[in-house]
N, C-alpha and C positions, 0 to 999 in steps of 0.2 A: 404538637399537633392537636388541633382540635376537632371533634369529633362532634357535627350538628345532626341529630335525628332528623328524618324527613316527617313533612304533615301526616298523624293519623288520619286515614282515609277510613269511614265506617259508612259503608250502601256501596252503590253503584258507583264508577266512577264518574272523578267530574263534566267530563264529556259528557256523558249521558243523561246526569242529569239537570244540566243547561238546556239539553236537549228536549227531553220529558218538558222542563220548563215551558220553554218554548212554544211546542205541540199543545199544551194547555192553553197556555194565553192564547195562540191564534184562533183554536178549537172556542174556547169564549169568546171571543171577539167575533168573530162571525154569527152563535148563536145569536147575542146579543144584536148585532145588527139585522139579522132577519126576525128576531121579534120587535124591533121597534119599525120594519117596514110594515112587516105582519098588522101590527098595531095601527099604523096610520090608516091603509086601505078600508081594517074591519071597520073602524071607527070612521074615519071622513069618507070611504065607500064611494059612491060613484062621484063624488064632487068632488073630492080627489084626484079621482081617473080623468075627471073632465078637466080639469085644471092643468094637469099634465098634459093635457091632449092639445091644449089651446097654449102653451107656454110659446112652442117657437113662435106664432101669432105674433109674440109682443113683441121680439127683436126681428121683424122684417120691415122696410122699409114702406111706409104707407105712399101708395101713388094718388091719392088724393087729396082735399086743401089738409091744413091744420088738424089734429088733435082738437077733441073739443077740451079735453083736459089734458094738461101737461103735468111732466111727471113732479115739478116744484110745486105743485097744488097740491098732489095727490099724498105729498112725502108730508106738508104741513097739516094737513088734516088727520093724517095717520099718527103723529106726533100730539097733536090735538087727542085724538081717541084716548092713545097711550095715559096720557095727561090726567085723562079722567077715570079711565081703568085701568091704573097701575098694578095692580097684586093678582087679582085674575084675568085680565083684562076683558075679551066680550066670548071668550066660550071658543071652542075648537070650530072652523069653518063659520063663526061670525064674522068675519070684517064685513063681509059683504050685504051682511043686512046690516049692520053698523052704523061703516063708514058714510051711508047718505045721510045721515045726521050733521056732517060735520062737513061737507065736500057737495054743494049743490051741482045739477048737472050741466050749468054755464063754464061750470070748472073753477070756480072762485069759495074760497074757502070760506064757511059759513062761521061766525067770531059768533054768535049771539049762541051758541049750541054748548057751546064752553062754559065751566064751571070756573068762576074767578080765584 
């Protein structure tokens, strides 16, 4: 007959604290995600909020002719930006003083803006 000692158990047991665990990480996880919402608003402030406001706008069906830009212009020219500001690229809430560098308003993507 062999005789196997069970695990030394030293704290609370393991139930509890998996649990404690737990109640941590979610307790951070949420901090954390309310200061990085926190953070967007303080910082991008109302062009933020306007952005937000104007999102559904871009997925309704437009009842009149064409796009003056379509969104294969608008993706190459963004790529383009990227291209040229790789590492910081144009600043928090730049694109949009930016991107007319690179994207004229016929909606054809301007090559001569480009850094070879």
């Amino acid at each position: 007959m062999h005789f196997r000692p069970g695990p030394i158990v030293l704290g609370p047991a393991p139930g509890k604290a998996r649990l404690r665990k737990l109640a941590a990480t979610i307790a951070l996880t949420c901090f954390l995600l309310t200061a990085v919402a926190a953070s967007v608003f303080v910082i991008g402030g109302d062009e933020a909020i306007n952005r937000l406001q104007r999102t559904p706008a871009e997925f309704t069906t437009r009842k009149m002719g064409p796009p003056k830009v379509r969104r294969r212009e608008i993706w190459l020219a963004t790529l383009r930006l990227i291209k040229d500001h790789p590492i910081v690229g144009v600043g928090f809430a730049g694109y949009s003083v930016a991107i007319p560098r690179y994207l004229n308003s016929s909606g054809e993507v301007d090559s001569s803006t480009s850094t070879q």
